[in-house]
N, C-alpha and C positions, 0 to 999 in steps of 0.2 A: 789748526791743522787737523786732519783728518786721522782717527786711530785705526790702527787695525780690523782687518772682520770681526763684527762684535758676533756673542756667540748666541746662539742659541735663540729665547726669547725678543732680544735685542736683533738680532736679525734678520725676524720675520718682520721688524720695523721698517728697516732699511731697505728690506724687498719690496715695500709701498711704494717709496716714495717716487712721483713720479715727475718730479721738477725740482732742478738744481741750480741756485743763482752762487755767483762770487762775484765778490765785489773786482772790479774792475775799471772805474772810474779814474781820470789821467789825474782827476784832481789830486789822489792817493798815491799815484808814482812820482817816482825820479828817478835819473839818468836811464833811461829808454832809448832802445837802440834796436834797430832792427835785428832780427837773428842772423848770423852768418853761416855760411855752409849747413845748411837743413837737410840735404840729403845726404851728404855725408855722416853729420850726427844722427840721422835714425837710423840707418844704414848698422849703426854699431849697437841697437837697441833691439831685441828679440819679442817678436809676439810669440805665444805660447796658447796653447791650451793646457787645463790643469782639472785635479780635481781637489775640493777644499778636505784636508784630515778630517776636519769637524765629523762632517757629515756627506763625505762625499762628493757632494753637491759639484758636478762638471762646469766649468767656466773658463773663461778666455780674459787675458790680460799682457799684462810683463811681470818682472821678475826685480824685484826690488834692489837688488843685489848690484844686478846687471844694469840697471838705468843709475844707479848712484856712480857707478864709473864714469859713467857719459856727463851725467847730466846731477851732481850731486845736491842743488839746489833745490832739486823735488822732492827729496827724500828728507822725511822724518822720522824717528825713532822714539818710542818709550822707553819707560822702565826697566823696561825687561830685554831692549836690545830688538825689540821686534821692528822690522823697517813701514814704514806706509809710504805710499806714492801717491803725487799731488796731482792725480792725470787730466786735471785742469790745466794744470803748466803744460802739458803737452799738446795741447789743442794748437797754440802758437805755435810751434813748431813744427806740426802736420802741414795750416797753411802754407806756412810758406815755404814748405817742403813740396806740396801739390802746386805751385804758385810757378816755384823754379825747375819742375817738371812738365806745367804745361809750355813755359817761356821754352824750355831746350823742344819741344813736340811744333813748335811754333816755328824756331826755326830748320828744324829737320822738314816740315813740309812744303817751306818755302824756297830750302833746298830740291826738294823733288817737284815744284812746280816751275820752275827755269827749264 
């Protein structure tokens, strides 16, 4: 799992990088199940803008806090109680969040074309 913002020289590491894999292979999982209610679960999940103590540094995210409510299986913690958020897990959840919003726009317009 992913730690927290690392600091400083560590970083300016993490600012490079510009390709991110996770594994995801089905050969790895078990009991898989479509997600349920996606819009209502993000619905209770805050985007925010912030800026980091560190250094300032202005950025957009969520709030570790507030997604372990929802959704406590993204969230990890160290040592020191610090939370990290897995915002690969929440990729699945966006789709088919976008998925069951276009399905409701789909039928809303085949209501207005009658």
């Amino acid at each position: 799992r992913s730690t927290p913002k690392p600091s400083s020289a560590a970083s300016d590491v993490y600012k490079r990088q510009t390709h991110f894999d996770s594994l995801s292979d089905l050969k790895l999982k078990s009991n898989v199940k479509q997600i349920e209610n996606p819009i209502e679960t993000v619905k209770k999940i805050d985007g925010v803008t912030f800026n980091w103590k560190e250094d300032n540094e202005a950025s957009m995210g969520v709030i570790a806090q507030n997604v372990e409510k929802v959704i406590p299986e993204l969230i990890s913690k160290d040592e020191d109680d610090v939370r990290s958020v897995n915002y690969s897990g929440l990729i699945g959840l966006l789709i088919e969040t976008v998925k069951e919003q276009q399905k409701q726009i789909d039928e809303l317009k085949s209501r207005l074309d009658k």
